[in-house]
C-alpha positions as CSV (number, residue, x, y, z in Angstrom):
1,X,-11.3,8.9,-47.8
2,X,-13.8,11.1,-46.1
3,X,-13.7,14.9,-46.1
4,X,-12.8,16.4,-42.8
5,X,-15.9,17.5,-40.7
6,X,-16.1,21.1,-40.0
7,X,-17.9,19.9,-37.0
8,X,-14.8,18.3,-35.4
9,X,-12.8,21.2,-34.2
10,X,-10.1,19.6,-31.8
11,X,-9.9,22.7,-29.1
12,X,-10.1,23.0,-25.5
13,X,-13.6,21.9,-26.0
14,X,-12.6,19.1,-27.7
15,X,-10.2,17.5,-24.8
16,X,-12.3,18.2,-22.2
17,X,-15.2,16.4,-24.0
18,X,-12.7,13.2,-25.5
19,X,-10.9,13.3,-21.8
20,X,-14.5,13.0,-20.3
21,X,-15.2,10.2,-22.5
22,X,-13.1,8.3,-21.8
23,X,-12.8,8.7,-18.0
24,X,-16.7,7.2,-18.4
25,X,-15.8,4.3,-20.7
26,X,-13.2,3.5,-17.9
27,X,-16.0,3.8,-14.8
28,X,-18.5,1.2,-17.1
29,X,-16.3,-1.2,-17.1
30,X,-13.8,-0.7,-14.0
31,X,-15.6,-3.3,-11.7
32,X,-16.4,-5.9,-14.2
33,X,-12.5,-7.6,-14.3
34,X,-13.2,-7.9,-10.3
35,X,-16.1,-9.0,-10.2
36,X,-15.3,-12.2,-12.8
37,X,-11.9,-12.4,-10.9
38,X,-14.0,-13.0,-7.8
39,X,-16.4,-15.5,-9.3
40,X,-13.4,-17.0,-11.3
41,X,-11.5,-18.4,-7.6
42,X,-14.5,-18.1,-6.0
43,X,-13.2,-16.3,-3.4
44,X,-13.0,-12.5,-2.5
45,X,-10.2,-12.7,0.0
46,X,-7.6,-10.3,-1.8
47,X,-10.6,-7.4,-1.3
48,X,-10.6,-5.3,1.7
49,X,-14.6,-5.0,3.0
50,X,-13.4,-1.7,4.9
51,X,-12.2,-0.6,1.1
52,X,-15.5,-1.3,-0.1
53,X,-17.7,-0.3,2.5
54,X,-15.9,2.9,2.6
55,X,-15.9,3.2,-1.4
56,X,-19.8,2.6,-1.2
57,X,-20.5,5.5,0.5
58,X,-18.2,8.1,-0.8
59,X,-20.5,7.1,-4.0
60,X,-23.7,7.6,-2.1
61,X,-22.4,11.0,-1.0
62,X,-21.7,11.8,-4.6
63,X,-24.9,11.2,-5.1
64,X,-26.1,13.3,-3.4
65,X,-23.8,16.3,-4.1
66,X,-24.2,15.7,-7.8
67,X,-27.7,15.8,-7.7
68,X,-27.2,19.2,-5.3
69,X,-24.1,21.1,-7.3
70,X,-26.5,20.0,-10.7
71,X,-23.7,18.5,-12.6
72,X,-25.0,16.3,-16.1
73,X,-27.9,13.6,-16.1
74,X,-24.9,11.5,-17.3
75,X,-22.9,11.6,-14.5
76,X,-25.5,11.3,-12.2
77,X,-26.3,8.3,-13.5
78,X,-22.7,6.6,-13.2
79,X,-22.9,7.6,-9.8
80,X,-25.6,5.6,-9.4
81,X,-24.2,3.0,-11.4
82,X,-20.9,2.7,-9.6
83,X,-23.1,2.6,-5.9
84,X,-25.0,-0.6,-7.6
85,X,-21.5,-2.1,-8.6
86,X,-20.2,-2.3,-5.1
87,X,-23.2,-3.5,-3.7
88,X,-22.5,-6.2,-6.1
89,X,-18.9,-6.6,-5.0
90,X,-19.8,-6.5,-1.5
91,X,-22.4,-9.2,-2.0
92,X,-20.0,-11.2,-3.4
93,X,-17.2,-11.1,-0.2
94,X,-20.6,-12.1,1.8
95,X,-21.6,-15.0,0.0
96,X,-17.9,-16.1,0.2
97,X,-16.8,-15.3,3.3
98,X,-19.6,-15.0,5.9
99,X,-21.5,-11.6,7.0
100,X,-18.4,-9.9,8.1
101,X,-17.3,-6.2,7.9
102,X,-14.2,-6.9,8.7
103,X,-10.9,-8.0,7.1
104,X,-9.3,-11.6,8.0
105,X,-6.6,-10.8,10.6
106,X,-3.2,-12.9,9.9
107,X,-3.3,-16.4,10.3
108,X,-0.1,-17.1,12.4
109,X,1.6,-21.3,12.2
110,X,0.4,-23.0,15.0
111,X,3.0,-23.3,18.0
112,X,3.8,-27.2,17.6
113,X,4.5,-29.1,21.0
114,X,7.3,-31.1,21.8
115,X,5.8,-34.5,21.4
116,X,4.1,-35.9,18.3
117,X,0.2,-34.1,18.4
118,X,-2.9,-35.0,16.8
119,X,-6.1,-33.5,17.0
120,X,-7.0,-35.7,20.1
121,X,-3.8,-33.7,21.8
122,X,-5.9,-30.9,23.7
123,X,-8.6,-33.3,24.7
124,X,-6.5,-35.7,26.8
125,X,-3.4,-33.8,27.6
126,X,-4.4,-32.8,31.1
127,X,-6.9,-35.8,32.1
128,X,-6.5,-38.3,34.5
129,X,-5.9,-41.9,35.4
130,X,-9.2,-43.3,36.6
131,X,-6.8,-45.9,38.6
132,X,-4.7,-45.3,42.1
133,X,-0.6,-45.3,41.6
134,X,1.3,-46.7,44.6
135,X,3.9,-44.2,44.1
136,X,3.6,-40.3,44.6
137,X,3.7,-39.8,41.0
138,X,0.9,-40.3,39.0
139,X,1.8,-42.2,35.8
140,X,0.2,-41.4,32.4
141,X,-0.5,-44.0,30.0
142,X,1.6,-44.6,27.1
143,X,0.7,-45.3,24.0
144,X,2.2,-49.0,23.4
145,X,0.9,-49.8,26.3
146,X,-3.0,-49.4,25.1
147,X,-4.3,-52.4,23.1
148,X,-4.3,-51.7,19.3
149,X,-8.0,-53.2,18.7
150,X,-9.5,-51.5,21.3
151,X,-7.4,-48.2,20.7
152,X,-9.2,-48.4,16.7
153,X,-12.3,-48.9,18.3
154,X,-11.8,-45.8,20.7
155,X,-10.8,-43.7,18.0
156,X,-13.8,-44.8,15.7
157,X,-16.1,-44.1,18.1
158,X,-14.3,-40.5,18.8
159,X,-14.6,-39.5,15.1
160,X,-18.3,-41.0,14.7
161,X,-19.0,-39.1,17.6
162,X,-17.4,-35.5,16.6
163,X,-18.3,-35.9,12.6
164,X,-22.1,-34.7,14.1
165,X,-19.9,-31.6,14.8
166,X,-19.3,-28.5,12.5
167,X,-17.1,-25.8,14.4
168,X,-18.3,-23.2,11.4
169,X,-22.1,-23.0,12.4
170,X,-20.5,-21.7,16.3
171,X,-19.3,-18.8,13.9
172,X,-21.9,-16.1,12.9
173,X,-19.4,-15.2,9.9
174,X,-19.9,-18.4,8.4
175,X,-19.8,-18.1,4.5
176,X,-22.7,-18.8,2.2
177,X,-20.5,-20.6,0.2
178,X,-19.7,-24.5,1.1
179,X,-16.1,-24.7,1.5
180,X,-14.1,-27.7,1.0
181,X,-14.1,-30.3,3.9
182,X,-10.6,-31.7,5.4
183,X,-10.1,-35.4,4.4
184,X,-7.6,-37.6,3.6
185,X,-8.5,-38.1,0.0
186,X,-9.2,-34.8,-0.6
187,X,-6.5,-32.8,-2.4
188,X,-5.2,-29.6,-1.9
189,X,-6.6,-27.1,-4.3
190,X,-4.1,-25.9,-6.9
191,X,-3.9,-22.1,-7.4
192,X,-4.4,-21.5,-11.2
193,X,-0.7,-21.0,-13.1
194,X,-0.5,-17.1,-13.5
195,X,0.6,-16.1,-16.0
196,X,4.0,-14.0,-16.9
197,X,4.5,-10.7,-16.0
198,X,5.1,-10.1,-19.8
199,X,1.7,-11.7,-20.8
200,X,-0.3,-9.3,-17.8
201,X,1.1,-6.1,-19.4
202,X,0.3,-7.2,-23.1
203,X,-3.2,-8.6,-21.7
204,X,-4.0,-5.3,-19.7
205,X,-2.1,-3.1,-22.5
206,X,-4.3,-3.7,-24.8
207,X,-7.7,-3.9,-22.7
208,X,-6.6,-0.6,-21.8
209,X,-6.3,0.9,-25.6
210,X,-9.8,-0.7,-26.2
211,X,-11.7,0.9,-23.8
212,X,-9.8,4.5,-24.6
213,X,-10.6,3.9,-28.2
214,X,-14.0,3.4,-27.0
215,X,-14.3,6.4,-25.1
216,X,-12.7,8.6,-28.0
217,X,-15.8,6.8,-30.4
218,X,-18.1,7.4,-28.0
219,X,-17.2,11.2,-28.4
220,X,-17.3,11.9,-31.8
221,X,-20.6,9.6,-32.4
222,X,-22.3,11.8,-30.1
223,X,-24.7,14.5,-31.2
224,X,-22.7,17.7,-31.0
225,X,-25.4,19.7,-30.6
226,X,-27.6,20.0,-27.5
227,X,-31.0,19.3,-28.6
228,X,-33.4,22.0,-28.7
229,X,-35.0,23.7,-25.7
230,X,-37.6,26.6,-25.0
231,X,-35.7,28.4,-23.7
232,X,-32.5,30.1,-25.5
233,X,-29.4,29.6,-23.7
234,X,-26.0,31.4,-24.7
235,X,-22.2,29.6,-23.9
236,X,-22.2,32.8,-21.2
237,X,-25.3,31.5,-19.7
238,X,-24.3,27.8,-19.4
239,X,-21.1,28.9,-18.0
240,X,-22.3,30.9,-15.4
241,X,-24.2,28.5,-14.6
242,X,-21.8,25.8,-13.8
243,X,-19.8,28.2,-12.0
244,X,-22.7,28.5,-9.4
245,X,-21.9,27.4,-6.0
246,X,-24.0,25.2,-4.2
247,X,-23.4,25.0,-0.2
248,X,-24.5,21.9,0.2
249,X,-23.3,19.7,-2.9
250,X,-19.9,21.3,-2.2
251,X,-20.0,19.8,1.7
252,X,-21.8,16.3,0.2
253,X,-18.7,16.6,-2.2
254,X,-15.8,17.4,0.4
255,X,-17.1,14.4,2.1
256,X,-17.3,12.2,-0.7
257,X,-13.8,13.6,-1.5
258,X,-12.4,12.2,2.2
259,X,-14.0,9.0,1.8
260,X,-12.7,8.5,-1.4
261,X,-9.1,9.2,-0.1
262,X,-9.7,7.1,3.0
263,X,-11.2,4.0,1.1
264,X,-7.7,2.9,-0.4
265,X,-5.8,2.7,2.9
266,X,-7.9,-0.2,4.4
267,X,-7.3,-2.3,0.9
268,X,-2.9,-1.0,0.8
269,X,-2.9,-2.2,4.6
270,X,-4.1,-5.7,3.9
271,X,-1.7,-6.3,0.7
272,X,1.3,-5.0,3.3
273,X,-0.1,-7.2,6.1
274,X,-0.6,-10.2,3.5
275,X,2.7,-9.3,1.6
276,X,0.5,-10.2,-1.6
277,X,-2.0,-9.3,-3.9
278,X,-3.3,-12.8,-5.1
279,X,-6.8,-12.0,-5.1
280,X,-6.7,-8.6,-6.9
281,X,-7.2,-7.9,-10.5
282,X,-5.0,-5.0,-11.9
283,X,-7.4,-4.1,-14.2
284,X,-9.3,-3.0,-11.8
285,X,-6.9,-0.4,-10.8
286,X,-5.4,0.4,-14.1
287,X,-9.2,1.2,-14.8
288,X,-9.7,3.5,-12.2
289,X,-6.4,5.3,-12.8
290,X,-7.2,6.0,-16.3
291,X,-10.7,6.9,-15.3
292,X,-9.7,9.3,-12.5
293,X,-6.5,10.6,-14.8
294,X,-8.9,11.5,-17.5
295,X,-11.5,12.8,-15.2
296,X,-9.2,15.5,-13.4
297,X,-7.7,16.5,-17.1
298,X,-11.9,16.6,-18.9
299,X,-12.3,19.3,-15.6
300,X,-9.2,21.5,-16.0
301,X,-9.4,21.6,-20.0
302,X,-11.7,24.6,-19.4
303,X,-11.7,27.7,-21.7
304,X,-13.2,30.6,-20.0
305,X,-15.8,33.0,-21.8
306,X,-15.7,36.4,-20.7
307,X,-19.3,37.8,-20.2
308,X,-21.3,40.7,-19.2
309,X,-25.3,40.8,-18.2
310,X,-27.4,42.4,-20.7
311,X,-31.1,41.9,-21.6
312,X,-31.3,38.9,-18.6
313,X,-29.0,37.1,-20.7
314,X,-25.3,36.5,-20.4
315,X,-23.3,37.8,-24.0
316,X,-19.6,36.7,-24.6
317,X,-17.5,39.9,-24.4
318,X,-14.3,41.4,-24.7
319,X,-12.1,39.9,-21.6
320,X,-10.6,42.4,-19.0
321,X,-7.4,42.1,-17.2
322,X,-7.6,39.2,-14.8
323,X,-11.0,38.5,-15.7
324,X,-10.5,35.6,-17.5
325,X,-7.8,34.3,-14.7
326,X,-10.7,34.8,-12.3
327,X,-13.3,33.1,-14.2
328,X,-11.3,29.9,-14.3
329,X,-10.5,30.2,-10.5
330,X,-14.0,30.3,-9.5
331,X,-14.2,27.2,-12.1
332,X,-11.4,25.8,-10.0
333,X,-13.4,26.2,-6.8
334,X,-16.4,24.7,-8.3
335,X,-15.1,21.5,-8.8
336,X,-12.0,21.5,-6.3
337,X,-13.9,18.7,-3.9
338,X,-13.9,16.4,-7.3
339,X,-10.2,17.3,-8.3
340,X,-9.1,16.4,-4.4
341,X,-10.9,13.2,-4.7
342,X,-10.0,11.5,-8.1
343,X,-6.5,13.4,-7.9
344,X,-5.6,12.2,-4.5
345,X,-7.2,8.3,-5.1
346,X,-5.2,8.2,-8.3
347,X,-1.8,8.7,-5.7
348,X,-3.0,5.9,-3.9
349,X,-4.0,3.8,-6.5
350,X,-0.4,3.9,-7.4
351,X,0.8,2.7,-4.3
352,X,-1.4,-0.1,-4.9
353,X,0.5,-1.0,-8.4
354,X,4.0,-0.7,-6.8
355,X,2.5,-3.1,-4.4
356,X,1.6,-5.5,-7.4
357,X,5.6,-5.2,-8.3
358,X,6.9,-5.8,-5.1
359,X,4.7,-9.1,-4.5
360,X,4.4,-10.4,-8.1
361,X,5.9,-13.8,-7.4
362,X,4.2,-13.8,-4.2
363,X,1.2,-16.3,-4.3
364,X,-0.4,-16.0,-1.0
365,X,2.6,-14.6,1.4
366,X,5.3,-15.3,3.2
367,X,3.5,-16.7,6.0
368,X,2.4,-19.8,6.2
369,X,-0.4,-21.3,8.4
370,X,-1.1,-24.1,9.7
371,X,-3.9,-24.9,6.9
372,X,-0.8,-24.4,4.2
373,X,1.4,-27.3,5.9
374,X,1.2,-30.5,3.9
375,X,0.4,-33.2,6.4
376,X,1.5,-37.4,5.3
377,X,-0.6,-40.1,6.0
378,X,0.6,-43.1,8.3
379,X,-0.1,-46.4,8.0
380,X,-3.3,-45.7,10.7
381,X,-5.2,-43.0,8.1
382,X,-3.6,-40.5,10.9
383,X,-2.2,-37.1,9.4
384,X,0.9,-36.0,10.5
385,X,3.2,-33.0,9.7
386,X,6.0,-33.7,7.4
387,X,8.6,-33.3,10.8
388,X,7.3,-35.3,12.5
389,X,9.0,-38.9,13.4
């Protein structure tokens, strides 16, 4: 076995630093299960593009108020990192579902008339005899009455005529991706057998214990020490430091805050509206639970060193009353835009898993459209829906 290190001194220090950690081993690796869930279906329907357009810039304002308030190199660079991420998921709902900033409203069943309809239904329904009736009623056609050879040849001619049409190319959201083309041999697509409840929490279970161990490696493997500088720096003079206030990475951080809060809403909406979550990778939650959990506990582990000024330097000293309690206030202060943000997202991130419990056996809603339907063939290579006589 090897020695203990003197060097590992598990303190307030210490959490903060493991807690930290970890919260960055979660934001490495949050994206990546949605992004392969997305190429996996191809499809990005279960996102919200208002969730990620609004996620996108809450990380460009943090950015910018990192860069401003002079947090670490490290987390600057995450922040940069997570801003590439959701370009990458955003470029993703693009390429699948057409240059669109908007959700997909509801798809509502198509009213179905009284008489059997086909797709030739709205095109004749309100024409016109060419020939005069005797009577003062004008009398429509039926369809017994039209001769079978030439009623083929009409409807050959129809479909030769309107295959030279695609109704998606009148859209300007058209997707980059070719979707599959209505036919009568084509099948339905099968949605991929999910698997059990049981086997998502043992999966996610332990992806989640890999990553934390990660994080907690990641600590301890790190140098402990800073390295070296020019200039000598005491705890006092780091601490005072962080605990300056910088106006505007504090307003670049409120608003980073409210967009961070905001950006959940769009995505809860369209699981409520869609009564599912097909689509949505837990992980990618779960991740940016842990990750904002970890993150709001790694900022208020904080021990605070009592200090006075002497000899342009700032020296540890004996605390006063209250001076310790105000020290770690004005720590508080600091960083409150950052504990709003990841404390608040991580409320709504658990709405988002209730919602995962409430529609786990749903695959894609209660509501079916018109698409969904089965249709049968007839004997004429004619779909029909499964009512219909």
């Amino acid at each position: 076995m090897f020695p203990p290190s003197s060097g590992y001194d598990f303190d307030i220090e210490a959490i903060s630093g493991i807690c930290g950690s970890i919260s960055i081993a979660c934001w490495v690796v949050v994206f990546s299960p949605q992004i392969i869930e997305n190429f996996r279906r191809s499809s990005a329907e279960g996102l919200s593009m208002e969730f990620l357009v609004i996620w996108l810039l809450g990380d460009f304002f943090n950015i910018i108020g990192a860069v401003l308030q002079k947090v670490l190199p490290t987390m600057i660079i995450l922040a940069i990192y997570y801003t590439f991420a959701d370009i990458v998921l955003i470029a993703q709902c693009f390429y699948y579902r057409g240059f669109s900033f908007r959700d997909p409203k509801d798809q509502k069943p198509a009213e179905v008339a009284d008489g059997p309809t086909s797709e030739r239904t709205p095109l004749i329904g309100n024409g016109h005899t060419n020939g005069q009736t005797n009577g003062s009623v004008e009398e429509r056609p039926t369809i017994g009455s039209i001769d079978p050879a030439s009623r083929t040849r009409s409807q050959s001619s129809f479909r030769d005529r309107f295959a030279s049409l695609d109704g998606t190319h009148l859209s300007p959201a058209t997707p980059m991706h070719p979707q599959p083309k209505d036919s009568d041999e084509t099948e339905p697509l099968k949605p991929s057998q999910p698997r059990s409840w049981l086997q998502a929490i043992l999966f996610n279970s332990t992806a989640i214990v890999l990553v934390v161990l990660a994080g907690v490696a990641g600590y301890y493997l790190s140098p402990s020490q800073p390295p070296p500088t020019h200039h000598h720096t005491t705890p006092a003079d780091e601490q005072a430091q962080s605990l300056h206030f910088s106006f505007w990475g504090q307003i670049f951080g409120y608003i980073c805050a409210v967009l961070y809060l905001g950006s959940r809403i769009p995505q809860i909406l369209l699981n409520y509206r869609r009564k599912s979550t097909e689509g949505l990778n837990a992980l990618f939650f779960i991740f940016a639970c842990v990750g904002n959990l970890t993150y709001v506990c790694s900022i208020l582990a904080f021990e605070p060193i009592c200090s006075s000024h002497r000899h342009g330097h700032w020296h540890e000293s004996n605390c006063k009353p209250g001076e310790a309690s105000s020290v770690y206030a004005t720590y508080i202060l600091v960083n409150l835009s950052w504990l709003i943000g990841s404390a608040g997202t991580l409320g709504l991130d658990f709405a988002v898993f209730v919602q995962f419990f409430l529609y786990r056996h749903n695959v894609s809603g209660n509501t079916l459209t018109a698409e969904d339907v089965p249709r049968r063939v007839d004997g004429e290579g004619r779909g029909r829906e499964p009512n219909e006589r």
